[in-house]
mmCIF file of the N, C-alpha and C atoms, coordinates in Angstrom:
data_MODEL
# 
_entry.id   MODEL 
# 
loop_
_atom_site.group_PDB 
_atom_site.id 
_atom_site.type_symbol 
_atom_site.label_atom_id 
_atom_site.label_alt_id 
_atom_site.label_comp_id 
_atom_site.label_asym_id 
_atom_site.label_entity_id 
_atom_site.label_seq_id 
_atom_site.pdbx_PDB_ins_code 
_atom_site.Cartn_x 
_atom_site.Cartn_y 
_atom_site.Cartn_z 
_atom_site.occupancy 
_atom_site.B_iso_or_equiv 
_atom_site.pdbx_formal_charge 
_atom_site.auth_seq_id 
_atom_site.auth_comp_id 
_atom_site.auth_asym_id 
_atom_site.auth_atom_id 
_atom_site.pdbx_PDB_model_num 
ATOM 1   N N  . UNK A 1 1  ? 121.690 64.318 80.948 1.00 0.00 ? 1  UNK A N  1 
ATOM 2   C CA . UNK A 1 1  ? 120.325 64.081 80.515 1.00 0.00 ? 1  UNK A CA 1 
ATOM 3   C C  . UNK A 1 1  ? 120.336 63.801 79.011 1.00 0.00 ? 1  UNK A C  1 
ATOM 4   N N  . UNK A 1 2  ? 119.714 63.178 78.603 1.00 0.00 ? 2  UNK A N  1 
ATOM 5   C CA . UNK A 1 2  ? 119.836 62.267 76.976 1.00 0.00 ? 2  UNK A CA 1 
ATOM 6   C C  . UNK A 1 2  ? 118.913 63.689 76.404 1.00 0.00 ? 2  UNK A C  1 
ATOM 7   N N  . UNK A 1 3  ? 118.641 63.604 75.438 1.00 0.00 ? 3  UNK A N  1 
ATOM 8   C CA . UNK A 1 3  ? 118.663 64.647 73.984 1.00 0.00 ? 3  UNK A CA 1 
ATOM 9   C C  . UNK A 1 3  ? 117.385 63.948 73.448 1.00 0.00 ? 3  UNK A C  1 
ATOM 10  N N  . UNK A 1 4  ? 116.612 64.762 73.549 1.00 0.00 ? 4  UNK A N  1 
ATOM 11  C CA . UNK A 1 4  ? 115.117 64.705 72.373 1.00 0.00 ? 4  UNK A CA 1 
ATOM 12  C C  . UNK A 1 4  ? 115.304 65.363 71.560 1.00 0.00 ? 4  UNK A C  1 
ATOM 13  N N  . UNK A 1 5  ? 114.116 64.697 70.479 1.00 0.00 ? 5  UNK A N  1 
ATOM 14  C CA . UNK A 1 5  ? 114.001 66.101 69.520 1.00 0.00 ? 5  UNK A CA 1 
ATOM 15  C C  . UNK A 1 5  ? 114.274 67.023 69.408 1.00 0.00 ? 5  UNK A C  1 
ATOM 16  N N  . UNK A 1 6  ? 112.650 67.211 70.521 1.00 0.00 ? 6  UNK A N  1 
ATOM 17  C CA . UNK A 1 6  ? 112.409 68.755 70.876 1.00 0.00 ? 6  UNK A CA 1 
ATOM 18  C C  . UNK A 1 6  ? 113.376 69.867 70.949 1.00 0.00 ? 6  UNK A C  1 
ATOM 19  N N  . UNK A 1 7  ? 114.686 69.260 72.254 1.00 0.00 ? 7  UNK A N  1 
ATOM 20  C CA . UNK A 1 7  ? 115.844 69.745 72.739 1.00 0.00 ? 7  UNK A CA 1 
ATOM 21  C C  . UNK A 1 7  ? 116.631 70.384 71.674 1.00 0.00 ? 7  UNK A C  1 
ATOM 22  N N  . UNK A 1 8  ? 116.588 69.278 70.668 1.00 0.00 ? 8  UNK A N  1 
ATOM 23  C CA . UNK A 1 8  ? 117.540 69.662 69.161 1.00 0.00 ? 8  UNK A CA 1 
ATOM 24  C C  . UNK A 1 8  ? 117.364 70.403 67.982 1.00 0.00 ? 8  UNK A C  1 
ATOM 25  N N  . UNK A 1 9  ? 115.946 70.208 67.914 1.00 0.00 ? 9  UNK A N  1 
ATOM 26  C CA . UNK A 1 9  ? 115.046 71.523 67.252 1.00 0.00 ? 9  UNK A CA 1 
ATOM 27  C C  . UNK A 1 9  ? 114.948 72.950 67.921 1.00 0.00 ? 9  UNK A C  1 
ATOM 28  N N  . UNK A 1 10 ? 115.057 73.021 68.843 1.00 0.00 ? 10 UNK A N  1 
ATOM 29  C CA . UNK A 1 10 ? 115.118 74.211 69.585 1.00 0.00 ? 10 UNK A CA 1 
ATOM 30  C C  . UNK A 1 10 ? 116.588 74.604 69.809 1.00 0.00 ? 10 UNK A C  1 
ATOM 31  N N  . UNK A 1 11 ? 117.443 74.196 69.462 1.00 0.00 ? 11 UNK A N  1 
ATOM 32  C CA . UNK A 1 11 ? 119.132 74.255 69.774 1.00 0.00 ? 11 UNK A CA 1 
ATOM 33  C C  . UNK A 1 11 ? 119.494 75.508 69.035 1.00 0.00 ? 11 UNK A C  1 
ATOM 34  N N  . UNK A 1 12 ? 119.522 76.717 68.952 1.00 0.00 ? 12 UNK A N  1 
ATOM 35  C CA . UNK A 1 12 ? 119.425 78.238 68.358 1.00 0.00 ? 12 UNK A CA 1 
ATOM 36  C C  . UNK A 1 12 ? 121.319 78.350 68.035 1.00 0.00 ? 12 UNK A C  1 
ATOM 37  N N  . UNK A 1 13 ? 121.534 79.083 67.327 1.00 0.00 ? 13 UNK A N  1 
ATOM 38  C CA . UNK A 1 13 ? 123.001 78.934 66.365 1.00 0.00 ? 13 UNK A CA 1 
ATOM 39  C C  . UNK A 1 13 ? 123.723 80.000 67.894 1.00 0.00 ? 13 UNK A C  1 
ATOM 40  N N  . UNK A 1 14 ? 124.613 79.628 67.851 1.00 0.00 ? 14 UNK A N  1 
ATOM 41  C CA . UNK A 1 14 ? 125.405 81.226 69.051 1.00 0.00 ? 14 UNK A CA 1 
ATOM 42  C C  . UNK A 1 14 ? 127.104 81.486 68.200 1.00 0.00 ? 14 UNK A C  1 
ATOM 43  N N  . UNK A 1 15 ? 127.488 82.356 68.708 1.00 0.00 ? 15 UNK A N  1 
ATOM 44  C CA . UNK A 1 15 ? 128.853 82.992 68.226 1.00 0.00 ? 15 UNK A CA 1 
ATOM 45  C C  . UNK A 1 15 ? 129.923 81.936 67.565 1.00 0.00 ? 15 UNK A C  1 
ATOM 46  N N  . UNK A 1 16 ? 129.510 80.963 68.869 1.00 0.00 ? 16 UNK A N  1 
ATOM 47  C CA . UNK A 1 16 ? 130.983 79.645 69.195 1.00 0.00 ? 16 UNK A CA 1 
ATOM 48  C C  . UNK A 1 16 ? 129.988 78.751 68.203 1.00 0.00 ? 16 UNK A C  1 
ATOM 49  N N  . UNK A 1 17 ? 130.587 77.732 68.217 1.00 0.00 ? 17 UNK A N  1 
ATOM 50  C CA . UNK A 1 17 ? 129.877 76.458 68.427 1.00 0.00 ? 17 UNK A CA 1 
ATOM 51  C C  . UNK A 1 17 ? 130.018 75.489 69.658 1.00 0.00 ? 17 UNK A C  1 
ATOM 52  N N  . UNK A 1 18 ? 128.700 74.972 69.916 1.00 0.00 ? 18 UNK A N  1 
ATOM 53  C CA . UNK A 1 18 ? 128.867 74.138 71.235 1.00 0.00 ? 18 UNK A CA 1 
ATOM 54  C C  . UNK A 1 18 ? 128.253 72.939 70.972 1.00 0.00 ? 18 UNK A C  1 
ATOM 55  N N  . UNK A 1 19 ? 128.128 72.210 72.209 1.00 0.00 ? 19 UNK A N  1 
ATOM 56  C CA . UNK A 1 19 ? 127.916 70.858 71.863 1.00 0.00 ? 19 UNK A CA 1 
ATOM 57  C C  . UNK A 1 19 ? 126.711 70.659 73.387 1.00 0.00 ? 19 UNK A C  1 
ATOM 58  N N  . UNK A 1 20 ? 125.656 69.342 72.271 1.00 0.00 ? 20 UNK A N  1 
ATOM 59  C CA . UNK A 1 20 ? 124.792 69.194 73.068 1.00 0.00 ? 20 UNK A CA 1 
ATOM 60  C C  . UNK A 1 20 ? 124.803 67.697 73.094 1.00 0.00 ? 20 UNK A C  1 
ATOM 61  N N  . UNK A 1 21 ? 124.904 67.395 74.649 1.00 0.00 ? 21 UNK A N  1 
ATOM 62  C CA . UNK A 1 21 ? 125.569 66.083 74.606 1.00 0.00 ? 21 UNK A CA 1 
ATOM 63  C C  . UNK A 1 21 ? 124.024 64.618 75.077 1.00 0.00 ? 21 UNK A C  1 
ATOM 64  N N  . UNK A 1 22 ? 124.681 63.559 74.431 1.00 0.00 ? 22 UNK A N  1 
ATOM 65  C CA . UNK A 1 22 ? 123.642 62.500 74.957 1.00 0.00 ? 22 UNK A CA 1 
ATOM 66  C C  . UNK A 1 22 ? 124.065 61.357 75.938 1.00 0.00 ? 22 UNK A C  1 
ATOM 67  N N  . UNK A 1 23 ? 125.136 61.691 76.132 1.00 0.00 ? 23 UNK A N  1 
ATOM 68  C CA . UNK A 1 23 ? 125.722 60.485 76.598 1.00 0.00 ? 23 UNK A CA 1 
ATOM 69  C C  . UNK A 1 23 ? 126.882 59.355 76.044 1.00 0.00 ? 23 UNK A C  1 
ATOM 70  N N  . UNK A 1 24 ? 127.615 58.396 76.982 1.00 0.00 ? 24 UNK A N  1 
ATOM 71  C CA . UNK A 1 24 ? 128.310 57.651 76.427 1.00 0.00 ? 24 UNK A CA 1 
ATOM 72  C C  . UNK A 1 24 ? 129.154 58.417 74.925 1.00 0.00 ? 24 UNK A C  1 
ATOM 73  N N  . UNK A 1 25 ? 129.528 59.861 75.579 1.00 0.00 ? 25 UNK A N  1 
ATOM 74  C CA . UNK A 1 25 ? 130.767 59.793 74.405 1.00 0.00 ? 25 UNK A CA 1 
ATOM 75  C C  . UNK A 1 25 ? 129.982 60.892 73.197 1.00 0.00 ? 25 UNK A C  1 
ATOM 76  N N  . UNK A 1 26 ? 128.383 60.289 73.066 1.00 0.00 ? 26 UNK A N  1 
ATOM 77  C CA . UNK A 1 26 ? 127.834 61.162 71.904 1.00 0.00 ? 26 UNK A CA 1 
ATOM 78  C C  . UNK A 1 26 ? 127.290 62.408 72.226 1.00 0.00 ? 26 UNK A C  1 
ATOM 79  N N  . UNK A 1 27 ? 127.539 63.133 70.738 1.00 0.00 ? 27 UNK A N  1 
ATOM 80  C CA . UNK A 1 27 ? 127.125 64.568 71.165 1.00 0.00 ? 27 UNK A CA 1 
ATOM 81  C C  . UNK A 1 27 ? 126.171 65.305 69.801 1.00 0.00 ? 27 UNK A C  1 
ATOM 82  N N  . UNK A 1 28 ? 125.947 66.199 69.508 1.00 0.00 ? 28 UNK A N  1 
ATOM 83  C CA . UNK A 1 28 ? 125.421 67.128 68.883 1.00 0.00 ? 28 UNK A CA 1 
ATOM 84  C C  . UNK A 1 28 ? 126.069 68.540 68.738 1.00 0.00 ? 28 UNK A C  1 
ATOM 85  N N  . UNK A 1 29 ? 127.247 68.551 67.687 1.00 0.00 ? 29 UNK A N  1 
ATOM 86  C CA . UNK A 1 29 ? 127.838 69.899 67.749 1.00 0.00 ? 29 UNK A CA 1 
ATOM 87  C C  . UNK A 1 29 ? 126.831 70.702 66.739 1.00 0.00 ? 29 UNK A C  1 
ATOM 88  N N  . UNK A 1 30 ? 126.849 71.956 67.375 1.00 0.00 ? 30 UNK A N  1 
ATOM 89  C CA . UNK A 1 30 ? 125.763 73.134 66.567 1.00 0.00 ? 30 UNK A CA 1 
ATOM 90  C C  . UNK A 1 30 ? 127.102 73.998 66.189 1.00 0.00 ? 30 UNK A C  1 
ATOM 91  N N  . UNK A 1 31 ? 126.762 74.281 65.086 1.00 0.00 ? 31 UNK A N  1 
ATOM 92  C CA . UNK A 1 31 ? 128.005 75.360 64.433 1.00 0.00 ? 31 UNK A CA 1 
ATOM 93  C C  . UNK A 1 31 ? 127.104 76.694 64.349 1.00 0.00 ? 31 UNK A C  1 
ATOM 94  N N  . UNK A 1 32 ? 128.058 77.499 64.414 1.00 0.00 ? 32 UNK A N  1 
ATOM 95  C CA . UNK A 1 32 ? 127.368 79.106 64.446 1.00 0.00 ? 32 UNK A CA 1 
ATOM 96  C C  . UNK A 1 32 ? 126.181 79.387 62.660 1.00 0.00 ? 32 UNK A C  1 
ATOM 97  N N  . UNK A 1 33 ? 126.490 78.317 62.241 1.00 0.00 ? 33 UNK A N  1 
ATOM 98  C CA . UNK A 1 33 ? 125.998 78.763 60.885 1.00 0.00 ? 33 UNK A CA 1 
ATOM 99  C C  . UNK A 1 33 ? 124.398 78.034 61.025 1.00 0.00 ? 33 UNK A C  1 
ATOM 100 N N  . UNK A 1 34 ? 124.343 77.445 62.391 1.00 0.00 ? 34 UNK A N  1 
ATOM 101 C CA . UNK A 1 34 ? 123.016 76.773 62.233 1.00 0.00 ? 34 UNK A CA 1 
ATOM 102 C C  . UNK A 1 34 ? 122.990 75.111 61.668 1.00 0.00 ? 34 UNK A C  1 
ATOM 103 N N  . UNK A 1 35 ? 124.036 74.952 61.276 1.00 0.00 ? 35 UNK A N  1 
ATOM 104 C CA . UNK A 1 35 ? 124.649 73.560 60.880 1.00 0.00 ? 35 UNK A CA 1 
ATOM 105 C C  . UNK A 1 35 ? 124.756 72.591 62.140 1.00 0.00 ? 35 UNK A C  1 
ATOM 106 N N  . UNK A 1 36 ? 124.279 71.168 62.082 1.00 0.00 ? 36 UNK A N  1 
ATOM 107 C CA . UNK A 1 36 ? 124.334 70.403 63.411 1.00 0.00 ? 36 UNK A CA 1 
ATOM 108 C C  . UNK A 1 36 ? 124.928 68.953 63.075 1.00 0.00 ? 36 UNK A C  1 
ATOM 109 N N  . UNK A 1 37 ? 126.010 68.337 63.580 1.00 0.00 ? 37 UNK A N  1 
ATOM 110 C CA . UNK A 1 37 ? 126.646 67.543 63.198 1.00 0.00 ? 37 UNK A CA 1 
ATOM 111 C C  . UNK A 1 37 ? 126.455 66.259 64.580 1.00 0.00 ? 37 UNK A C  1 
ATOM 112 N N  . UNK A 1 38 ? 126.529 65.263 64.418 1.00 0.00 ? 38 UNK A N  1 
ATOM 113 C CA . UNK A 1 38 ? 126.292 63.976 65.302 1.00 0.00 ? 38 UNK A CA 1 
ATOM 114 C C  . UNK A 1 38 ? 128.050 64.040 65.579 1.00 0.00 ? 38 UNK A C  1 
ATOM 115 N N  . UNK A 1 39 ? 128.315 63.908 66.222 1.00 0.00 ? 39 UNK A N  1 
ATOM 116 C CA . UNK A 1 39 ? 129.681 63.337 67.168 1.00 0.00 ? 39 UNK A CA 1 
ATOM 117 C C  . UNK A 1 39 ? 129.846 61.766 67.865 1.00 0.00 ? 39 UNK A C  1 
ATOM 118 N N  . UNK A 1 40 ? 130.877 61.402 68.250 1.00 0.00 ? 40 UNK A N  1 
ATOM 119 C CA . UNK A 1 40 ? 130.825 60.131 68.904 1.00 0.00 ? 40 UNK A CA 1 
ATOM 120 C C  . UNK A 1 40 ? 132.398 60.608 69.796 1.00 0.00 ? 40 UNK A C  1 
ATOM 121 N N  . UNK A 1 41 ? 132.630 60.428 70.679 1.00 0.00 ? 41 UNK A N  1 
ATOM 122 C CA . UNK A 1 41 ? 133.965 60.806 71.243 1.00 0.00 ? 41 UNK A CA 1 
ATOM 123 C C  . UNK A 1 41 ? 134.054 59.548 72.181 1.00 0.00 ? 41 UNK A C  1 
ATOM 124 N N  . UNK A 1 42 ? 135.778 58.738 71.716 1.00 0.00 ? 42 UNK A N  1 
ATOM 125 C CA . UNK A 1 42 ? 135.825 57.746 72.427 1.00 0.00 ? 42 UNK A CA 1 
ATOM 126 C C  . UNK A 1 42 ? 137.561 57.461 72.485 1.00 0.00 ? 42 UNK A C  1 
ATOM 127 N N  . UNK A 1 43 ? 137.782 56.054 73.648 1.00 0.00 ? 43 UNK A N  1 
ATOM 128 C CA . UNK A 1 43 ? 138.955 55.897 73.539 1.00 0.00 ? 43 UNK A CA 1 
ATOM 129 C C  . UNK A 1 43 ? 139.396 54.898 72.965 1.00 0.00 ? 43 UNK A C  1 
ATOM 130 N N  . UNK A 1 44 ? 140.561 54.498 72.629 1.00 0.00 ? 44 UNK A N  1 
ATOM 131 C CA . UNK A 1 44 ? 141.141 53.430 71.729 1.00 0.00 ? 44 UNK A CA 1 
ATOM 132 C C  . UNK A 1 44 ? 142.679 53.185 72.351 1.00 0.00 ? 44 UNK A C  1 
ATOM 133 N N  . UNK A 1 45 ? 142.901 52.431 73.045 1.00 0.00 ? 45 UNK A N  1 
ATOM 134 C CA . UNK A 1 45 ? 144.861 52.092 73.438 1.00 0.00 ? 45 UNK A CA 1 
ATOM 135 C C  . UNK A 1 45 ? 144.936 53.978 73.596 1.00 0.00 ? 45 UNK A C  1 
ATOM 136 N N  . UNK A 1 46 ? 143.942 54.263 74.839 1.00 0.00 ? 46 UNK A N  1 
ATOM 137 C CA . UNK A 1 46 ? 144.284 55.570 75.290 1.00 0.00 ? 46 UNK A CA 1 
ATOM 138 C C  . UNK A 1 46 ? 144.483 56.358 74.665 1.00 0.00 ? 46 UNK A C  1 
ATOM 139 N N  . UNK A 1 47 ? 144.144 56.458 73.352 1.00 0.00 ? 47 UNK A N  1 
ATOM 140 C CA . UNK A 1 47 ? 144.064 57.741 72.409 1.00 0.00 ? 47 UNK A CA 1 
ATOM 141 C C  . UNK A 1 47 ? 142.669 58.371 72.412 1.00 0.00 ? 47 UNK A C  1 
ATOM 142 N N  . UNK A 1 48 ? 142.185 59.630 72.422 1.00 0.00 ? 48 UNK A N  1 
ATOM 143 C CA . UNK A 1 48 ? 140.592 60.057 72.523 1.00 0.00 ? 48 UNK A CA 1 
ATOM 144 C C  . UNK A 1 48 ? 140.656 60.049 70.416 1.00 0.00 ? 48 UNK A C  1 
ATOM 145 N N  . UNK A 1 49 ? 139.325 59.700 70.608 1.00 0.00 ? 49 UNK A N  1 
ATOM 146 C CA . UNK A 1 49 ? 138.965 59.522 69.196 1.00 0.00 ? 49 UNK A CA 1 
ATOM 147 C C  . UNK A 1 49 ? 137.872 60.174 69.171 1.00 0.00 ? 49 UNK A C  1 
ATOM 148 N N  . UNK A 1 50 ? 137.777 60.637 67.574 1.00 0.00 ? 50 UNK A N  1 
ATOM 149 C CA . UNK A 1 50 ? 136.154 61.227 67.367 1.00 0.00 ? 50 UNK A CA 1 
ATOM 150 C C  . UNK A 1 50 ? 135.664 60.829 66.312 1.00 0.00 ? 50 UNK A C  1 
ATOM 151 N N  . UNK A 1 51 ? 134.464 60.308 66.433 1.00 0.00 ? 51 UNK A N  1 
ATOM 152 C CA . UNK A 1 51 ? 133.957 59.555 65.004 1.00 0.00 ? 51 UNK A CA 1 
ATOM 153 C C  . UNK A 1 51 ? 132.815 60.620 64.235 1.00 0.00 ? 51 UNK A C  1 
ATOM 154 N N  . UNK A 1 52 ? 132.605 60.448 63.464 1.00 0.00 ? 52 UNK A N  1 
ATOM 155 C CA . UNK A 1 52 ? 131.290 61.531 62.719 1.00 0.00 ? 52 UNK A CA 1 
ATOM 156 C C  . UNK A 1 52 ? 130.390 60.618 62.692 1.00 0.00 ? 52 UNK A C  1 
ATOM 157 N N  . UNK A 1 53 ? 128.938 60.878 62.926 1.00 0.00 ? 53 UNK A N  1 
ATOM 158 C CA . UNK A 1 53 ? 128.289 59.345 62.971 1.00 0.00 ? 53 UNK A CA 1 
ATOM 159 C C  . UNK A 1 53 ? 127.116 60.249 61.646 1.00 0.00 ? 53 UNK A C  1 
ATOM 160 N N  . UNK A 1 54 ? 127.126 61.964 61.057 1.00 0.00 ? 54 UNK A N  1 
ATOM 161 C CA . UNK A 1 54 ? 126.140 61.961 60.302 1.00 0.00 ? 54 UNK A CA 1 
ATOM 162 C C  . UNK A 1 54 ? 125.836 63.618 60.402 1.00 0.00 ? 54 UNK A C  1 
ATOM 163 N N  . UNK A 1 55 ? 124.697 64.543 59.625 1.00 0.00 ? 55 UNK A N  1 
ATOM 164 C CA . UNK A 1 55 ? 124.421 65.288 59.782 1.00 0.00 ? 55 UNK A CA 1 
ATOM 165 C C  . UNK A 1 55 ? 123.004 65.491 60.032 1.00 0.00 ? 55 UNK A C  1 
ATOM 166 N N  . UNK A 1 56 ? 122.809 66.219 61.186 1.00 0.00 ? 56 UNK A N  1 
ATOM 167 C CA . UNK A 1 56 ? 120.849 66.583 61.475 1.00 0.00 ? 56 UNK A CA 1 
ATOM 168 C C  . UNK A 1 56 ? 120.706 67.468 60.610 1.00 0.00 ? 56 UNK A C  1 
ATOM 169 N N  . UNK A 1 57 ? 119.328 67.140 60.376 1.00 0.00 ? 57 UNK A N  1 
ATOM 170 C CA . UNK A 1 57 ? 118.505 66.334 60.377 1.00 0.00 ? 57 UNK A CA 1 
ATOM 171 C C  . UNK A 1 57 ? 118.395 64.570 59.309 1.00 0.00 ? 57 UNK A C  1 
ATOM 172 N N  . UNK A 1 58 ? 119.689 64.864 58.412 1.00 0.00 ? 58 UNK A N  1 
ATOM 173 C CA . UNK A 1 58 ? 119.481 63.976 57.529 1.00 0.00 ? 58 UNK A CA 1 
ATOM 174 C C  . UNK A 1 58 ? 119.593 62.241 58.334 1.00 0.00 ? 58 UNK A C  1 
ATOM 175 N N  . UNK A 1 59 ? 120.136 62.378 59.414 1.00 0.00 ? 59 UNK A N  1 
ATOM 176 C CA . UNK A 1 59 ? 120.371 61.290 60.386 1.00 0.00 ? 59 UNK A CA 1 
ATOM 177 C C  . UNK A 1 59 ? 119.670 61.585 61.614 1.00 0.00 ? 59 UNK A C  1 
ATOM 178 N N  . UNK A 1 60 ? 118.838 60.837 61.903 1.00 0.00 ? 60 UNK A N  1 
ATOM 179 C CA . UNK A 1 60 ? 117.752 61.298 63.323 1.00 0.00 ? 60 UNK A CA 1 
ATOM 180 C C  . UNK A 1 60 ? 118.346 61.171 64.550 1.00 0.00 ? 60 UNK A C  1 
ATOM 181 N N  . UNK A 1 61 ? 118.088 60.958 65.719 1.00 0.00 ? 61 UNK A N  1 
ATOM 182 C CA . UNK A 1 61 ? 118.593 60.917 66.985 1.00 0.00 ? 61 UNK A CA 1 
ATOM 183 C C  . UNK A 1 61 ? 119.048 59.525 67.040 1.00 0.00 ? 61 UNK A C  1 
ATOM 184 N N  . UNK A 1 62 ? 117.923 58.665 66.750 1.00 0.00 ? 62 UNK A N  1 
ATOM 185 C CA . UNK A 1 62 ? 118.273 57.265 66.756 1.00 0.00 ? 62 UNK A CA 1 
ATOM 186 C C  . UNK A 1 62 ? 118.909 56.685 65.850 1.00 0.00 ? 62 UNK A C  1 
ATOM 187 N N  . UNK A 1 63 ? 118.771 56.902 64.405 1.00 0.00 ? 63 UNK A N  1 
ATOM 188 C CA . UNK A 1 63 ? 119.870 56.581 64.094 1.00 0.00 ? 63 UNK A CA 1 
ATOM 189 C C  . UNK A 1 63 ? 121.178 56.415 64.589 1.00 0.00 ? 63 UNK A C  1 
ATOM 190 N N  . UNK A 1 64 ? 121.759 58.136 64.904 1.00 0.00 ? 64 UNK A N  1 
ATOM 191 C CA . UNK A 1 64 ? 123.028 58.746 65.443 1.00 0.00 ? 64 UNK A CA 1 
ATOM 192 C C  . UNK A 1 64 ? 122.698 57.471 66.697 1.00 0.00 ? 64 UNK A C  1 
ATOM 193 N N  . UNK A 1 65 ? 121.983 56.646 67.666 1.00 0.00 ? 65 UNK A N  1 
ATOM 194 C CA . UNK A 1 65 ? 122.583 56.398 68.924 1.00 0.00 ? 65 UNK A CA 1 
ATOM 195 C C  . UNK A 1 65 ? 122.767 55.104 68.172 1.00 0.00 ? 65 UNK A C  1 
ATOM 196 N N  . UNK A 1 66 ? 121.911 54.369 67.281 1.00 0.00 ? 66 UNK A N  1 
ATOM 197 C CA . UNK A 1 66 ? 122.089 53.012 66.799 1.00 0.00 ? 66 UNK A CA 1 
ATOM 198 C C  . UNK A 1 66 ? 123.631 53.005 66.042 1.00 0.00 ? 66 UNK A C  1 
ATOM 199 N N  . UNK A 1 67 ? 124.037 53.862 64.939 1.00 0.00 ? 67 UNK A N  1 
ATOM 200 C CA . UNK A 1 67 ? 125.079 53.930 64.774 1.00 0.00 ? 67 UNK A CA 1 
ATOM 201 C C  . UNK A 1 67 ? 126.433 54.420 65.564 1.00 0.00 ? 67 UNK A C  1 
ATOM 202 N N  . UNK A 1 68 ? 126.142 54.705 66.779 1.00 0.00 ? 68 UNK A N  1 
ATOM 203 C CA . UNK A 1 68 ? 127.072 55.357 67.757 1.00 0.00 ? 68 UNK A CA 1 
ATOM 204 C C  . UNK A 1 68 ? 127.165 54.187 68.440 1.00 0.00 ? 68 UNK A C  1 
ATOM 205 N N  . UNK A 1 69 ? 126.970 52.907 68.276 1.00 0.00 ? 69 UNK A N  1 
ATOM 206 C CA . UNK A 1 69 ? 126.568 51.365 69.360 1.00 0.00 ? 69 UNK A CA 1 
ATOM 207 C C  . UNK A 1 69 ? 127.931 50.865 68.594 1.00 0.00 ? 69 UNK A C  1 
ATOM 208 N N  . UNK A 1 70 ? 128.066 51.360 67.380 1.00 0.00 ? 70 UNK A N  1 
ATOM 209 C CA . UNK A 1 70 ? 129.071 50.759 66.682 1.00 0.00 ? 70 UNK A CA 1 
ATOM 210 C C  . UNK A 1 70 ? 129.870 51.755 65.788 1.00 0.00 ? 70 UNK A C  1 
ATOM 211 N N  . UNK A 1 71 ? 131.158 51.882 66.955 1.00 0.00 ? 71 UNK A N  1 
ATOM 212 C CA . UNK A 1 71 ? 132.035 52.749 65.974 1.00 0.00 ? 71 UNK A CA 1 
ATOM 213 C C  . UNK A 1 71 ? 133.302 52.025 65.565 1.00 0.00 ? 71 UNK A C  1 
ATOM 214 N N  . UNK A 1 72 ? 133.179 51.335 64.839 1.00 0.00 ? 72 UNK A N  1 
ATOM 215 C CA . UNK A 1 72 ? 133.448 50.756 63.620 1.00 0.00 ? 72 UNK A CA 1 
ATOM 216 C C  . UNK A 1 72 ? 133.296 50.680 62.179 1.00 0.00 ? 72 UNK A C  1 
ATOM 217 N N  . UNK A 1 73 ? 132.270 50.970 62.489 1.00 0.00 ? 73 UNK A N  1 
ATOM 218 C CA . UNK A 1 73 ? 131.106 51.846 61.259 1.00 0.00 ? 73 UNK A CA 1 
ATOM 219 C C  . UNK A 1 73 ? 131.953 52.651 60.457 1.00 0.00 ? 73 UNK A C  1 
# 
């Protein structure tokens, strides 16, 4: 299920950090400190890759998916 706002504003800090995912690869890691980072996880000549596409709130949802269209970036 894709990721609203709402979903991400409400995303509460826990012990671990976990990840709240949108699809195609992108995610939303929450760090225990309350810190929330944009993810991109992909493959390349069968290597898994991870791109940083930004930090929430300073990068919005859409941003993170417009820049996640292109990881090249």
């Amino acid at each position: 299920m894709a990721l609203t706002d709402a979903k991400i504003r409400a995303a509460k800090p826990t012990d671990k950090a976990y990840k709240l995912t949108d699809g195609a690869g992108m995610f939303l890691l929450v760090h225990p400190n309350g810190s929330r980072y944009w993810r991109l996880r992909y493959r390349i000549l069968g290597k898994e890759k991870t791109l940083a596409l930004g930090v929430y709130p300073e990068v919005s949802l859409s941003e993170a998916r417009t820049n996640g269209m292109r990881p090249e970036n």
